[in-house]
N, C-alpha and C positions, 0 to 999 in steps of 0.2 A: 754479507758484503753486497749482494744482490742488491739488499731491500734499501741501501745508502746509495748505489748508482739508480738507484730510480729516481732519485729527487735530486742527485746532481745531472743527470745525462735530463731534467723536464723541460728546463729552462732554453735550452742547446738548439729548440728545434726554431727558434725567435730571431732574425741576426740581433745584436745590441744597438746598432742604428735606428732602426724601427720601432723598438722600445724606447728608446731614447728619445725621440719623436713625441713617440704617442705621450711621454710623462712631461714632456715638453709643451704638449698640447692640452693638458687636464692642466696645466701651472696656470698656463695663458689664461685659460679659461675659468680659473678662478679667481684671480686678476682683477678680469673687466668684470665679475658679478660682484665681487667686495667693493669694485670705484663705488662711493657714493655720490658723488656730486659729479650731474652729467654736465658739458659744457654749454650748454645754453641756461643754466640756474644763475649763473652774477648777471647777465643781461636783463632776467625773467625779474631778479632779485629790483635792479635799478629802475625798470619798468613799475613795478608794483611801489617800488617808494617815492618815484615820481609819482603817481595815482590817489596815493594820500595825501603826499603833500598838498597838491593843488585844492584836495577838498576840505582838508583841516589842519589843524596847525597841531602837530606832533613832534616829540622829539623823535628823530630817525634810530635812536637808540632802544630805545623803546618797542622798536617792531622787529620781531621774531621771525624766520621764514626757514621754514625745516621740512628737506624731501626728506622720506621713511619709506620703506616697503614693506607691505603689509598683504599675505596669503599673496605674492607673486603681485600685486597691485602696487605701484608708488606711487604714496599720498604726498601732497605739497599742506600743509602745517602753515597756516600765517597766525599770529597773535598780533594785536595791534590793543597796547595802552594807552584807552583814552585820555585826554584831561577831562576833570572833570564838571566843568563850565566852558563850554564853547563857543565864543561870543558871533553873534549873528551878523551876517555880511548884508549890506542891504542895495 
């Protein structure tokens, strides 16, 4: 009987508040490291598709833009589908 109160009386010496907290605080905090998309990427996004446009004539469908995180680094990913004859501006 001893060796069953030792594992109910371990928990006891913790209030439940403060555990409750702390698993409150690992939730949170896995949270904001799953967000993928921080809030300056649709700004970043409309800048960058503005940028092409101006220099070529692209479908806006066509261009990809993908943050990833890679060994603790976030990479930004663009693809941009040429045409492929791009007539010359003079």
């Amino acid at each position: 009987m001893r060796f069953m109160n030792y594992f109910r009386m371990k928990g006891k010496d913790e209030p439940s508040a403060k555990s409750a907290k702390d698993r409150l605080h690992i939730i949170i905090a896995q949270q904001r490291a799953q967000s993928s998309s921080p809030d300056f990427l649709p700004l970043l996004r409309q800048d960058i598709l503005a940028a092409i446009a101006k220099h070529t004539h692209v479908d806006l469908d066509d261009v990809q833009i993908d943050l990833c995180c890679k060994d603790n680094n976030s990479v930004l990913e663009l693809n941009v589908l040429l045409p492929e004859s791009v007539p010359a501006e003079g």
